[in-house]
KOLTOR-976604 format. One record per residue (C-alpha): x, y, z; residue in one letter. Coordinates in Angstrom, 2 decimals, padded with zeros to 5 digits. Last residue first. Layout:
BEGIN
site u: X&v: Y&w: Z&residu: A
...
END
This chain:
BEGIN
site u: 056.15&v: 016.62&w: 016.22&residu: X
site u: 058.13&v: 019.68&w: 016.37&residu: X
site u: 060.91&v: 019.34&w: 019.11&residu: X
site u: 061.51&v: 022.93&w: 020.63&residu: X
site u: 065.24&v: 024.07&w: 020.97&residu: X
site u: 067.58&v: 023.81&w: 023.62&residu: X
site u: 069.22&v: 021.05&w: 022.62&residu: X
site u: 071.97&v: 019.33&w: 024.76&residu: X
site u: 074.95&v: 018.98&w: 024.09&residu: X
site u: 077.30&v: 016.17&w: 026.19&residu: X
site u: 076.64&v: 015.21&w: 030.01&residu: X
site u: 075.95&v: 011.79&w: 030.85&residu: X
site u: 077.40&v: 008.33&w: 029.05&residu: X
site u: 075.34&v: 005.50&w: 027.91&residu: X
site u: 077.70&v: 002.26&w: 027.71&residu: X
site u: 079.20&v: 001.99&w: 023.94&residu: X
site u: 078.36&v: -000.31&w: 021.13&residu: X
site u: 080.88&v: 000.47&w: 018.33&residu: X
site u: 081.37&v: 003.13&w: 015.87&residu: X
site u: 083.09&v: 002.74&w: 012.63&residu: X
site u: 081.07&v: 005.59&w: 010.67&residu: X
site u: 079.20&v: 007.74&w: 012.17&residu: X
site u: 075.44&v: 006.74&w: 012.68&residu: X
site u: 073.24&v: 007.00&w: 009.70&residu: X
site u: 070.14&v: 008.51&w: 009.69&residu: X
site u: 066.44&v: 007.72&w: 009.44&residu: X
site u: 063.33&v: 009.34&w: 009.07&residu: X
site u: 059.87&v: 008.27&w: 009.19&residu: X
site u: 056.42&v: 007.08&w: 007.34&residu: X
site u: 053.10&v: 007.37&w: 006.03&residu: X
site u: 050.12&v: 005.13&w: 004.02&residu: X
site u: 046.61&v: 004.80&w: 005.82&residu: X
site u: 045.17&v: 007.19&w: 003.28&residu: X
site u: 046.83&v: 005.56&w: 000.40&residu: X
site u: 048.65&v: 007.29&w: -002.72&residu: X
site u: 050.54&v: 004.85&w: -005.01&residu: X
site u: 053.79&v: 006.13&w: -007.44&residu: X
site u: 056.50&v: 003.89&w: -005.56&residu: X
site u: 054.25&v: 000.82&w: -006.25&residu: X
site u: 053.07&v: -000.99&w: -002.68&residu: X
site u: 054.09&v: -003.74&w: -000.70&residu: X
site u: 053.44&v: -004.96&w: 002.97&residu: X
site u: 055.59&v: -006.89&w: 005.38&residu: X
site u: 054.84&v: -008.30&w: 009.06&residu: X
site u: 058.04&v: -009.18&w: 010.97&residu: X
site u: 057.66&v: -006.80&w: 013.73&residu: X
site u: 053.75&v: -008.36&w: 013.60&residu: X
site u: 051.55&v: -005.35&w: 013.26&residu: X
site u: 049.59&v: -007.20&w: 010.06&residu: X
site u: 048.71&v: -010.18&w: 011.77&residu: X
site u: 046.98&v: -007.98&w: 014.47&residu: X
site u: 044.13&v: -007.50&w: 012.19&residu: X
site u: 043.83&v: -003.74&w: 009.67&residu: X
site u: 042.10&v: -000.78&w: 009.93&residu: X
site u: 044.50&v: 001.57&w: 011.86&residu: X
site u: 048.16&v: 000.45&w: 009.63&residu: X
site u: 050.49&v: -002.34&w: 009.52&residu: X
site u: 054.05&v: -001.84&w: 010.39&residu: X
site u: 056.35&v: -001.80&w: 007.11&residu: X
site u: 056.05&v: -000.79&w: 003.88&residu: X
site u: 058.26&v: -002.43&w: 000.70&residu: X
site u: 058.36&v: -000.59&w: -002.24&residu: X
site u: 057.23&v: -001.71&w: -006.13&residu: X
site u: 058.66&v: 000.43&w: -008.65&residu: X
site u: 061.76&v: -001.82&w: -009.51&residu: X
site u: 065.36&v: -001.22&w: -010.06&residu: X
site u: 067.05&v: -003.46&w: -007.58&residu: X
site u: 068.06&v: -001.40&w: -004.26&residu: X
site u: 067.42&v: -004.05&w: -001.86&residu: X
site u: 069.33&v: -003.01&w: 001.54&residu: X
site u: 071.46&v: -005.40&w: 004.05&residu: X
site u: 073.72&v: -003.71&w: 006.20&residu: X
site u: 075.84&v: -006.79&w: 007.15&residu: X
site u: 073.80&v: -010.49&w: 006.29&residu: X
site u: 073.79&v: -009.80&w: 002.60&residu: X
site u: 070.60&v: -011.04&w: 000.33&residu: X
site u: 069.76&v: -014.60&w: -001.33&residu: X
site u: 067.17&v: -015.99&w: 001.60&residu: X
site u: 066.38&v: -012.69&w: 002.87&residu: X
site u: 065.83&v: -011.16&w: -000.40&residu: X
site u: 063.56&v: -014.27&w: -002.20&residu: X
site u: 060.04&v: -012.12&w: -001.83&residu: X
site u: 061.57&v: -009.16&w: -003.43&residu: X
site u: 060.57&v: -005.60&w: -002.56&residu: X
site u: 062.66&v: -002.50&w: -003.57&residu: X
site u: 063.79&v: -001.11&w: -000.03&residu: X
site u: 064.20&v: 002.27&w: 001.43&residu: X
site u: 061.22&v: 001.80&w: 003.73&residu: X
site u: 057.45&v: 003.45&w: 003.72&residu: X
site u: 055.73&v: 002.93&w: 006.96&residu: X
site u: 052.09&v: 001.45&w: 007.17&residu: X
site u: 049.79&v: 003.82&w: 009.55&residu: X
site u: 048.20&v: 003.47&w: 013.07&residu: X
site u: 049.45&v: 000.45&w: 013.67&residu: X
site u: 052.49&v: -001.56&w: 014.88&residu: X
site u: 055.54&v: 001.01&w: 015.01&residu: X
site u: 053.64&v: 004.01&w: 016.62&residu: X
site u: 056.29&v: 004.72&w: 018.90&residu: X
site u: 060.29&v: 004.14&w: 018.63&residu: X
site u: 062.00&v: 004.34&w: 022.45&residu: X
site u: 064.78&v: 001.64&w: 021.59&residu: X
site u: 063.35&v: -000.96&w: 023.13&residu: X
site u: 060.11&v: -000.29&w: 021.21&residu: X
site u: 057.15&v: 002.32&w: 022.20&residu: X
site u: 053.73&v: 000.54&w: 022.63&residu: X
site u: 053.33&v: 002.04&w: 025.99&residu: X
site u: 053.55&v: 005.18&w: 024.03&residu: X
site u: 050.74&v: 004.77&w: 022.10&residu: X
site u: 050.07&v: 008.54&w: 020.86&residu: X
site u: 052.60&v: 010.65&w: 019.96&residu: X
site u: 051.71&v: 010.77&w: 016.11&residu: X
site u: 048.76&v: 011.94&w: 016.63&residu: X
site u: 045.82&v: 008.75&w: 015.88&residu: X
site u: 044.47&v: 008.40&w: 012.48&residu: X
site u: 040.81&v: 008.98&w: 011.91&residu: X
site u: 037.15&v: 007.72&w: 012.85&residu: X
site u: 036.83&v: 004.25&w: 012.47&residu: X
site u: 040.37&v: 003.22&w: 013.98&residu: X
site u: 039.17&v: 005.10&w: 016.98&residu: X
site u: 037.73&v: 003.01&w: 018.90&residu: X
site u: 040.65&v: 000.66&w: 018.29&residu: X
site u: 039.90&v: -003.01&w: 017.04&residu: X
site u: 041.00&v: -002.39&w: 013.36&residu: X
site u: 044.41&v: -001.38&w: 014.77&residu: X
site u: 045.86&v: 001.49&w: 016.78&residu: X
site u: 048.51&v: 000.25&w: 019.15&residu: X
site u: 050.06&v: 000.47&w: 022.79&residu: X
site u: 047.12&v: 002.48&w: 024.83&residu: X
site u: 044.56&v: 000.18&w: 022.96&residu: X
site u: 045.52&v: -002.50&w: 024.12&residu: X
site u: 047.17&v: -005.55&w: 021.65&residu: X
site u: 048.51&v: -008.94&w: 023.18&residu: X
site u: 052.16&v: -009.23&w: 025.08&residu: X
site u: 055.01&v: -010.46&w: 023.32&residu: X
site u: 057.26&v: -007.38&w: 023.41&residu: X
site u: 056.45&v: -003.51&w: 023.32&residu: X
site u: 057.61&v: -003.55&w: 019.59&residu: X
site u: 055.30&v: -006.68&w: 018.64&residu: X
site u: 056.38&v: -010.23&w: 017.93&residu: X
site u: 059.76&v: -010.19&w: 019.81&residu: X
site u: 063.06&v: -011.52&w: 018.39&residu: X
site u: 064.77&v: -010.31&w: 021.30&residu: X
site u: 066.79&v: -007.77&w: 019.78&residu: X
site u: 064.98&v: -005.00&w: 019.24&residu: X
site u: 061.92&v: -005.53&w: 017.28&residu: X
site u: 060.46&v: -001.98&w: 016.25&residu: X
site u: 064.08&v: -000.06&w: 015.33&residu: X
site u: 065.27&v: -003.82&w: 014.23&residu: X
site u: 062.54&v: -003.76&w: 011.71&residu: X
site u: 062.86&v: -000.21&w: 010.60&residu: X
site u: 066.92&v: -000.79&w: 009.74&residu: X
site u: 066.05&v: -004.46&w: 008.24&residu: X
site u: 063.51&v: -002.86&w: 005.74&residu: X
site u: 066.01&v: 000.30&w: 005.20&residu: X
site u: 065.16&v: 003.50&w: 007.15&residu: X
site u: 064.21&v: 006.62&w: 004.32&residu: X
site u: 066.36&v: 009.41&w: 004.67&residu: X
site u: 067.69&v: 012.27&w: 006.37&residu: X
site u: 068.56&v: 016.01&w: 005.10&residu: X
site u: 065.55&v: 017.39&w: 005.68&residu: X
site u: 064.78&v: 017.79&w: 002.27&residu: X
site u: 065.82&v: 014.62&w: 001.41&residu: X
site u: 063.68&v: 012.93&w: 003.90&residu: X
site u: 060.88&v: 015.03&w: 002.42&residu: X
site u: 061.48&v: 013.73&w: -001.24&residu: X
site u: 061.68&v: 010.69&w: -000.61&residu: X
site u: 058.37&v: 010.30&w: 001.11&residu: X
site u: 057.35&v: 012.07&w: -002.28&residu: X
site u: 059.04&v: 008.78&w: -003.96&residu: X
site u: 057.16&v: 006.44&w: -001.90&residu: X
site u: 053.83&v: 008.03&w: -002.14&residu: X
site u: 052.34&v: 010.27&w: 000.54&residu: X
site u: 048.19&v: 009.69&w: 001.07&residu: X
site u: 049.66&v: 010.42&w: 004.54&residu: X
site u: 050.84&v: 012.71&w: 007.10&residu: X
site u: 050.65&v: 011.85&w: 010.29&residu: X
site u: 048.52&v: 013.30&w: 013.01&residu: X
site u: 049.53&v: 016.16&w: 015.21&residu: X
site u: 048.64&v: 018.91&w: 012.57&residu: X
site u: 045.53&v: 017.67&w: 011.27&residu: X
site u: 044.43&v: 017.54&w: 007.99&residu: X
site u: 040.76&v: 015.87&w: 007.14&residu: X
site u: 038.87&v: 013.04&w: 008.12&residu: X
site u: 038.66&v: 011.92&w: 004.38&residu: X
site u: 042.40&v: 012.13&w: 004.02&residu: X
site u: 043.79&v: 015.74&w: 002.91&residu: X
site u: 046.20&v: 015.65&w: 000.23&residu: X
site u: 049.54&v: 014.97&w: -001.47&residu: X
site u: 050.34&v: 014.94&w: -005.03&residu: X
site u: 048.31&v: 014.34&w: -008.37&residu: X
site u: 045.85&v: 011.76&w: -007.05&residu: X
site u: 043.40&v: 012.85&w: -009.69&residu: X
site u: 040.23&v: 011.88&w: -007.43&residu: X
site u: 041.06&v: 015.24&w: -005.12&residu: X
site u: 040.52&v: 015.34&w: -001.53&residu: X
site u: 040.48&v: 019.04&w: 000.00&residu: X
site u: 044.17&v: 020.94&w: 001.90&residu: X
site u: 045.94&v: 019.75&w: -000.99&residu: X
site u: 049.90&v: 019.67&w: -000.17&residu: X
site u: 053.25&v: 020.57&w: -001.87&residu: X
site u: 056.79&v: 020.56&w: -000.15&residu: X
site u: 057.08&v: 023.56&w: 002.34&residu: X
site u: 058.80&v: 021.31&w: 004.86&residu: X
site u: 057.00&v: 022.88&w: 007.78&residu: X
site u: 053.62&v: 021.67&w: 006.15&residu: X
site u: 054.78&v: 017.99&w: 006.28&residu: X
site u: 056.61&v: 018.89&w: 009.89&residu: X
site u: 053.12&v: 020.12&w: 010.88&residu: X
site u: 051.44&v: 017.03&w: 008.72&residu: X
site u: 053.04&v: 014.72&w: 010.83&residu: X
site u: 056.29&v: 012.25&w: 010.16&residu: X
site u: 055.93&v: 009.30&w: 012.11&residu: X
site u: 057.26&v: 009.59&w: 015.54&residu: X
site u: 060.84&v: 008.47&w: 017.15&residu: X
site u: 062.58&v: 009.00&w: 014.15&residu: X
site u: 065.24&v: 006.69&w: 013.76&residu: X
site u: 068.80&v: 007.14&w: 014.41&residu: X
site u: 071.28&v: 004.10&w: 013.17&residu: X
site u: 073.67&v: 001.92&w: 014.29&residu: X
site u: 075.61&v: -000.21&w: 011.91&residu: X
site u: 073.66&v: -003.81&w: 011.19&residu: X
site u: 074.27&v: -007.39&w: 011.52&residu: X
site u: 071.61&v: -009.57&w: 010.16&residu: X
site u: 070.55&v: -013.09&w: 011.85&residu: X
site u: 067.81&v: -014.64&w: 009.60&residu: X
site u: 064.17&v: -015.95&w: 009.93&residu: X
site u: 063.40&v: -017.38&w: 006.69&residu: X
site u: 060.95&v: -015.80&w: 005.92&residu: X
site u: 058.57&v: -013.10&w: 006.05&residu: X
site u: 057.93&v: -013.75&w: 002.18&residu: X
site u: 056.49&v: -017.69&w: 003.37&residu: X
site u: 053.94&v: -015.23&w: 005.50&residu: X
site u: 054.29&v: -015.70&w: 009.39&residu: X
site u: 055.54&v: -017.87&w: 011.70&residu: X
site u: 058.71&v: -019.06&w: 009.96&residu: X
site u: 059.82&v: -014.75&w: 011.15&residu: X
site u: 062.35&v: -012.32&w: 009.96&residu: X
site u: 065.08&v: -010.58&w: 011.16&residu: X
site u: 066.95&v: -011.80&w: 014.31&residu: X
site u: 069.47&v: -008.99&w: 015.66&residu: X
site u: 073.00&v: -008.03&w: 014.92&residu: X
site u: 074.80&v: -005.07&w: 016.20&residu: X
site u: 074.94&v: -001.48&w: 015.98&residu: X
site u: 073.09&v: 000.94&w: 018.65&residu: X
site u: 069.72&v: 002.42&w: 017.64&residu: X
site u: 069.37&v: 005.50&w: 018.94&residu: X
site u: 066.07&v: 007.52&w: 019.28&residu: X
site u: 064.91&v: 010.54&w: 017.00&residu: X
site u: 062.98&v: 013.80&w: 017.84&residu: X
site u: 062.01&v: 015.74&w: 014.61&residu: X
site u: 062.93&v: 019.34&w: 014.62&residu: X
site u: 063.28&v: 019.50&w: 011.06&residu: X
site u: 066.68&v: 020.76&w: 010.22&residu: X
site u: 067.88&v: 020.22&w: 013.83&residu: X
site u: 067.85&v: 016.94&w: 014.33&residu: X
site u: 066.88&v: 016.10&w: 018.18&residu: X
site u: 067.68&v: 013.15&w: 019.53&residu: X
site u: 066.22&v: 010.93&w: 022.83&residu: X
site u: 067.63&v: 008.84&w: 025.11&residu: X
site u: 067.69&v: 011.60&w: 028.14&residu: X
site u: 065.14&v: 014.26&w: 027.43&residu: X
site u: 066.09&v: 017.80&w: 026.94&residu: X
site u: 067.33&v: 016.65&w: 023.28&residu: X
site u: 070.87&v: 015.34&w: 022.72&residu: X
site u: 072.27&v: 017.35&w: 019.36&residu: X
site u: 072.12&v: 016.21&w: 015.55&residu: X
site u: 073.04&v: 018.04&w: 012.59&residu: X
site u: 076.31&v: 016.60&w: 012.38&residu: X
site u: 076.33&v: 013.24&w: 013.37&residu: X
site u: 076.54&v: 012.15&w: 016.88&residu: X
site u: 079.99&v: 010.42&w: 018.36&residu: X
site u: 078.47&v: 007.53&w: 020.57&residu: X
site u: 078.69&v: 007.55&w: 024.51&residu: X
site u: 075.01&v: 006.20&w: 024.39&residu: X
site u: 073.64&v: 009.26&w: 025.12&residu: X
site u: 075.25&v: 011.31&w: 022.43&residu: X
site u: 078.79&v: 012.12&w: 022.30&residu: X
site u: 079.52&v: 015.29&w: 020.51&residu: X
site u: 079.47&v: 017.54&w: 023.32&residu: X
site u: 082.46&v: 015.24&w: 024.81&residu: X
site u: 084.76&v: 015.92&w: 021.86&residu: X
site u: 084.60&v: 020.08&w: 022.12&residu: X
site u: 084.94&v: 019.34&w: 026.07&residu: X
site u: 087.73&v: 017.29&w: 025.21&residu: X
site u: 089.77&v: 020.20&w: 022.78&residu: X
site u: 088.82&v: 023.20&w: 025.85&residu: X
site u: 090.96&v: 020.80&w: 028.11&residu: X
site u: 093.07&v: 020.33&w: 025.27&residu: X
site u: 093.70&v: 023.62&w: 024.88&residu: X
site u: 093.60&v: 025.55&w: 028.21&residu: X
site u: 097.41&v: 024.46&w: 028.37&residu: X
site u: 098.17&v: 026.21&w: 025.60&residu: X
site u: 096.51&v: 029.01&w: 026.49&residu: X
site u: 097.76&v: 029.31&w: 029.90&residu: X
site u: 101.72&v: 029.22&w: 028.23&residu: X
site u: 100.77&v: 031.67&w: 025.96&residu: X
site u: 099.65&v: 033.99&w: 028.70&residu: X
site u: 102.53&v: 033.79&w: 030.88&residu: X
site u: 104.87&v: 034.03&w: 027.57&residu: X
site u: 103.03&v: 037.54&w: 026.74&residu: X
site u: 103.30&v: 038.75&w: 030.53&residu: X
site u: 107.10&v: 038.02&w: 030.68&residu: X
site u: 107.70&v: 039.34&w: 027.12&residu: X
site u: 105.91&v: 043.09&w: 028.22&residu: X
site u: 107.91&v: 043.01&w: 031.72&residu: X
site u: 111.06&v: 042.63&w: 029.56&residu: X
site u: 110.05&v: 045.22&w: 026.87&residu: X
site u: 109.33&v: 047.98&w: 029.85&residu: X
site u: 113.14&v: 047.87&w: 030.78&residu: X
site u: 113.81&v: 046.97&w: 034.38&residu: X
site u: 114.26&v: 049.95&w: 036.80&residu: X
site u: 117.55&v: 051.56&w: 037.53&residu: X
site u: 118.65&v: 051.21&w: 040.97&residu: X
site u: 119.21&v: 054.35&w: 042.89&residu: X
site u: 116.69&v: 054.78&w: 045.60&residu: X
site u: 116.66&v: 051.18&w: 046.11&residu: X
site u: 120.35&v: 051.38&w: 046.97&residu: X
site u: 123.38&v: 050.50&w: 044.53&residu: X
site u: 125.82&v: 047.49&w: 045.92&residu: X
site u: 129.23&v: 048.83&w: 046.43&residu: X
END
């Protein structure tokens, strides 16, 4: 005889307790790799890459935000482009294909705000000694670069933020692209919305913020990368590097105090804002038309991949 309702003993409260636990394991586990691909997805930056750490997609599609020093950076994907020029100087030469990883560049030149942000040393008056650096002739301004930097204090500050300097090749294919172009906004002559050069009203006056220019901006979104100030680079100068140097990654690290600069600066001809163009100073000089940028490198092993949407973005402020 089957017992009634009335009489059937209920189920022990451990067995109701194991049922509920094993229910909720099971939707944990299988919340895992969903939870897993959305952890992978906010890594990928716009171009479907896996970002760095310290790096998040700004607000702005394309561009980069590194967090230590809220400097907006653009993408350069890897590949090889055409470095070099038989245009230009016989030290510009030969032109050369170079294959290089990809890369994030600053998008500006570094500014006195992110100078002063830094907390590395600054005079706020000119001073003959040179000692460290200080205010240009038309004074300190937060949106302009920073300059009368030398080589090694441009060091310093990429260090600090955790960055560093762009190699020769990296800064040229950051302005040049791919195309072999002669200025970063293509083959088309100076303007003065694209470049500031001896020909700019304002060449006579001051450098130009930092964010000015931008329908000079390169392929890859770069600004300010013919004019306005020369551009420290990683490399030790040689005239004979891109005749005896490496084709992959290619960086001239030779003991030596004299640094190459890149991108000719407010008061000089067009021949100087050439892609190609290339400029030397020691590491120890201090110039009033003398700046520069970030770079860093892209994880290791990644190939060229189609943009991609979604991903982290930053909500922070970019500090220019």
């Amino acid at each position: 005889m089957r017992p009634s309702a009335a009489t059937r003993k209920p189920s022990p409260p451990f067995t109701l307790s194991f049922t509920l636990a094993a229910l909720a394991l099971a939707s944990l586990l299988a919340a895992q790799p969903t939870r897993a691909a959305e952890a992978s997805s906010s890594r990928l930056g716009w171009h479907g890459e896996t970002m760095p750490e310290g790096l998040e997609r700004a607000a702005k599609e394309g561009e980069y935000l590194w967090r230590k020093d809220s400097a907006v950076m653009v993408y350069v994907p890897p590949g090889p482009f055409l470095m070099g020029s038989d245009k230009g100087q016989p030290y510009e030469g030969p032109p050369h294909t170079v294959d290089l990883d990809g890369f994030y560049i600053d998008k500006y030149e570094v500014s006195w705000r992110r100078w002063k942000a830094s907390g590395l040393p600054y005079l706020v008056e000119p001073n003959d000694r040179l000692m460290v650096v200080q205010s240009p002739d038309w004074g300190i301004h937060d949106g302009q670069p920073v300059v009368n930097v030398t080589w090694t204090e441009a060091k310093s500050y990429v260090t600090w933020a955790g960055k560093r300097l762009p190699t020769e090749a990296e800064w040229e294919k950051a302005a040049r692209g791919t195309d072999g172009r002669q200025y970063p906004w293509g083959n088309e002559p100076l303007s003065y919305d694209r470049a500031i050069w001896v020909e700019h009203p304002i060449s006579g006056v001051s450098t130009a913020p930092v964010n000015c220019c931008q329908a000079g901006a390169s392929p890859y979104g770069a600004v300010n990368m013919a004019g306005n100030v020369w551009e420290w680079t990683e490399d030790s100068y040689d005239p004979g590097f891109y005749a005896s140097g490496p084709r992959k990654n290619p960086v001239n690290r030779t003991e030596g105090s004299i640094k190459v600069m890149r991108g000719g600066a407010l008061q000089l001809s067009p021949k100087f804002l050439f892609t190609y163009s290339r400029y030397w100073l020691t590491d120890v000089d201090r110039i009033s038309d003398v700046g520069f940028r970030g770079a860093v490198s892209g994880v290791a092993g990644e190939a060229e991949k189609a943009p991609t949407a979604g991903g982290e973005r930053s909500s922070s402020k970019p500090l220019e």
